[in-house]
N, C-alpha and C positions, 0 to 999 in steps of 0.2 A: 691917513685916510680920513676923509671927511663926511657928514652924517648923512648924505646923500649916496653916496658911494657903498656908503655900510647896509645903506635900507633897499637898495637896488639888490646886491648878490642875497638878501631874505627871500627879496621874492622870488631871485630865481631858482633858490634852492625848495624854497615850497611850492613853482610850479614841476620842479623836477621831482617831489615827491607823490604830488599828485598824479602825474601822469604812472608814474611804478606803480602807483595804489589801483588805477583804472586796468592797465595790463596785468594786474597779478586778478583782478576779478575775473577778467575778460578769460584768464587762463582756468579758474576755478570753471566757471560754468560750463566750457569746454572739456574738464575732466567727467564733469556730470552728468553730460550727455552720452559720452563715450561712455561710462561706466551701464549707464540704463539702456544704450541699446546692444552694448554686451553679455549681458544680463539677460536680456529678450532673448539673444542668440543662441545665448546658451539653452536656455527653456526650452527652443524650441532643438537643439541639439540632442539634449537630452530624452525630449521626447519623443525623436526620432529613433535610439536608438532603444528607449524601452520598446517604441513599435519592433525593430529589428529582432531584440531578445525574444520580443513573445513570437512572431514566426518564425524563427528558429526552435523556440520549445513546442509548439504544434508542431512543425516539422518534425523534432525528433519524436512527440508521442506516435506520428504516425510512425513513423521508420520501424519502430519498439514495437520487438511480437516477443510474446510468451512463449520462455526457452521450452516449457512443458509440452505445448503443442505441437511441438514437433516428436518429440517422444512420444505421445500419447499418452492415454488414458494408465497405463502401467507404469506411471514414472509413481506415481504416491504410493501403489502397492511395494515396488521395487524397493520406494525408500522405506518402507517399514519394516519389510522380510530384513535390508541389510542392518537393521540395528536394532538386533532382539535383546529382550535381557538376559542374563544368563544366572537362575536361578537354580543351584542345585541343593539338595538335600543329604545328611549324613548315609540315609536309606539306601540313596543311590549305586546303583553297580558300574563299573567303570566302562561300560560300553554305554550308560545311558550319559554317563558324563561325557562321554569322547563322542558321543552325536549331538549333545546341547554345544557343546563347541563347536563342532563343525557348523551349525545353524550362523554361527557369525562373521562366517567365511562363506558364503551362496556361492557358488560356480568353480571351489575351490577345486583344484586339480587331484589327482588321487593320490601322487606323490608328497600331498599334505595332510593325508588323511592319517589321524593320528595309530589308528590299527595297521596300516601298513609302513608306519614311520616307524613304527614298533618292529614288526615282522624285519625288514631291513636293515634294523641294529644287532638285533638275532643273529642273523647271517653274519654279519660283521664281524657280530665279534667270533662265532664258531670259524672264520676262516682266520681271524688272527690267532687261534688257539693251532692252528694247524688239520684243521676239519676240512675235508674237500667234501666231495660227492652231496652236497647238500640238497635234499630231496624234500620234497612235501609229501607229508601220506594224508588218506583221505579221513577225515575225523569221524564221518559218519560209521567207520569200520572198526573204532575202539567204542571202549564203555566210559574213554577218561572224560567226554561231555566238552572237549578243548576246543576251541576256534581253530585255532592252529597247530597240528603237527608236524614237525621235523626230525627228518633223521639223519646225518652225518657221517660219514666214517673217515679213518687216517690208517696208517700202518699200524697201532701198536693199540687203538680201541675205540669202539662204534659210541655213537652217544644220541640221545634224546631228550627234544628240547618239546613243549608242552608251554602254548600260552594261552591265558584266559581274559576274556572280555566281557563275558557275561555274568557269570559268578563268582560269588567268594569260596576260595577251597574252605570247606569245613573236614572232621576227620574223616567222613564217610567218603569225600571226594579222596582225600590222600590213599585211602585202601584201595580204591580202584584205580590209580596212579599206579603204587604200588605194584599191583596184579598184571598191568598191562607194561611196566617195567621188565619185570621177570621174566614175561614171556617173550618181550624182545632181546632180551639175553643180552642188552645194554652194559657197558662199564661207565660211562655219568649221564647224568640226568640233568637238565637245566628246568625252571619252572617259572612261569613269568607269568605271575598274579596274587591279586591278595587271598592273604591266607590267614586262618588263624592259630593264634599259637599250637593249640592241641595237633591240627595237621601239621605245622610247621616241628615240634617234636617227635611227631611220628617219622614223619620224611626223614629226618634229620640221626633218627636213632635205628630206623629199620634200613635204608639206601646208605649207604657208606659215602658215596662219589655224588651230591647233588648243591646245587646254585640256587638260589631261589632270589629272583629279584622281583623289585611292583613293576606295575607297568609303563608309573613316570617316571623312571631311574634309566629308563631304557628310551623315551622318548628321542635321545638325539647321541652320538655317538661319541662322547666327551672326550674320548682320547685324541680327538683329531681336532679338537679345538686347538686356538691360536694360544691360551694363555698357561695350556698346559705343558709344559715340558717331557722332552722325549723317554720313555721307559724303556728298557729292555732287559731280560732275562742274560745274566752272563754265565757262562756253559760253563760245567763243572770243572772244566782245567784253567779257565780264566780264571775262576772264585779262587783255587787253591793257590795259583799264583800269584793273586792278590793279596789273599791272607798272608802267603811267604813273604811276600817284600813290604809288608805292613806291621811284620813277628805277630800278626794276631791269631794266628792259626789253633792255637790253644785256646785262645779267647776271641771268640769275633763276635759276642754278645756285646763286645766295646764299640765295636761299629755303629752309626745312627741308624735310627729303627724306623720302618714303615710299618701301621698295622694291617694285620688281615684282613680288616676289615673296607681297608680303605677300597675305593669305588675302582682304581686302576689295577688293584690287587685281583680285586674279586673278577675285571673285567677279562683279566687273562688268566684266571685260575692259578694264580701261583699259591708255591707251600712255602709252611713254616721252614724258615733256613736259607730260603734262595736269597741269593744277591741281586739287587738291581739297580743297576745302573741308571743314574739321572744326568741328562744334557739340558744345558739352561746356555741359551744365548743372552747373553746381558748386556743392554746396550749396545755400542760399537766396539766390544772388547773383541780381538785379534782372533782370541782361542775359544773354545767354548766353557762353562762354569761344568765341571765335571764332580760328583760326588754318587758315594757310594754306600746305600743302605739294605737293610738286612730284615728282611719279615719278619714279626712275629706278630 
């Protein structure tokens, strides 16, 4: 190749760079235009649609009414009555306690009211005991000063029940308890209210046959709750039969023990010695958990 040859493809490679130099410009400014009136579009996109948002949010403050107004003026008293504090005092008698509560239930039904949630476990348990004929008598016609009287009878003995919501038996209440016993010619006695010891040893050393429960132990009927397990009394030929095929008939103080005192004891008046049978479903077991315990 000769030096004419060689100087000719220089320059056409440097008009071929030139001209790429000129279209890669030609391309830039082209981008910058696009870009800025993109840009413009947008702005004005944008501010189209802030107009849109804000009549849309007029819109909705119109649409927007105050839920109160349609309620009325009684919707703020309403909400006050429904969320009283419930402030009580040691002073307190249990009727004033069972009406500050009711206060935080407004329009509560009477089948919640806690004096006759009371009065309804009464009965309960007097017909689980095997008490029919359950009657009310008029309180205003004793001197025992009771909310509620009841009276019961069965085949083999009449009974009376005495609950209180206004005051506390002191002893001078237990003597006219007492007085208005005797003259019913009663064989037990139930009494449902706070008491203080001195009436509670009177009741307890003058009456032979009486119950005395508070008034929140009676609030709701526990044996029929879900977590409790089934109790029952077994009859004097089950019991010795049991002890025979157990050899404990000489000893059935071996037996596991329930106290007296316990809440399902007291709630069916059992005595010292009976047997009671307990059912326990446990889990998905076939049979049921079966055991057998002994008052005392």
């Amino acid at each position: 190749m000769d030096r004419y040859e060689y100087e000719e493809e220089e320059e056409e490679v440097e008009e071929e760079e030139e001209e790429e130099y000129e279209y890669a410009e030609a391309d830039l400014d082209a981008v910058a235009i696009d870009e800025s009136g993109e840009g413009d579009d947008c702005d004005e996109g944008d501010e189209g649609d802030e107009g849109d948002a804000g009549d849309a949010e007029e819109e909705e403050e119109e649409d927007y009414e105050d839920p109160k107004q349609d309620l009325g003026e009684e919707t703020d008293e309403e909400t006050k009555r429904a969320t009283p504090l419930l402030s009580c005092s040691p002073d307190d008698t249990p009727k004033k306690v069972f009406e500050k509560f009711s206060t935080l239930l407004p329009g509560a039904r009477q089948s919640h009211n806690p004096s006759a949630m009371i009065q309804r476990t009464v009965e309960e348990m007097l017909n689980t005991r095997g008490f029919e004929f359950v009657r009310s008598v008029d309180p205003s016609k004793t001197k025992t000063k009771a909310d509620v009287v009841l009276s019961a009878k069965r085949s083999d003995s009449t009974l009376l029940a005495l609950i209180y919501f206004k005051e506390k038996i002191g002893k001078e209440f237990a003597k006219n308890i007492k007085t208005f016993y005797m003259a019913c010619k009663a064989d037990k006695l139930v009494v449902v209210a706070l008491i203080t010891h001195a009436a509670f040893v009177l009741l307890n050393t003058e009456i032979g046959s009486v119950n005395i429960f508070t008034p929140e132990s009676l609030l709701q009927n526990y044996t029929k709750h879900c977590l409790v397990p089934k109790h029952e009394k077994m009859s004097k030929a089950d019991a010795e039969l049991f002890l025979e095929r157990k050899k404990l008939k000489s000893a059935p103080h071996h037996l596991p023990k329930i106290s007296i005192n316990d809440p399902i004891v007291r709630f069916h008046d059992w005595k010292r010695g009976d047997l009671i049978r307990i059912t326990r479903n446990i889990g998905g077991a076939i049979e049921p958990n079966i055991i057998v315990r002994i008052v005392q």
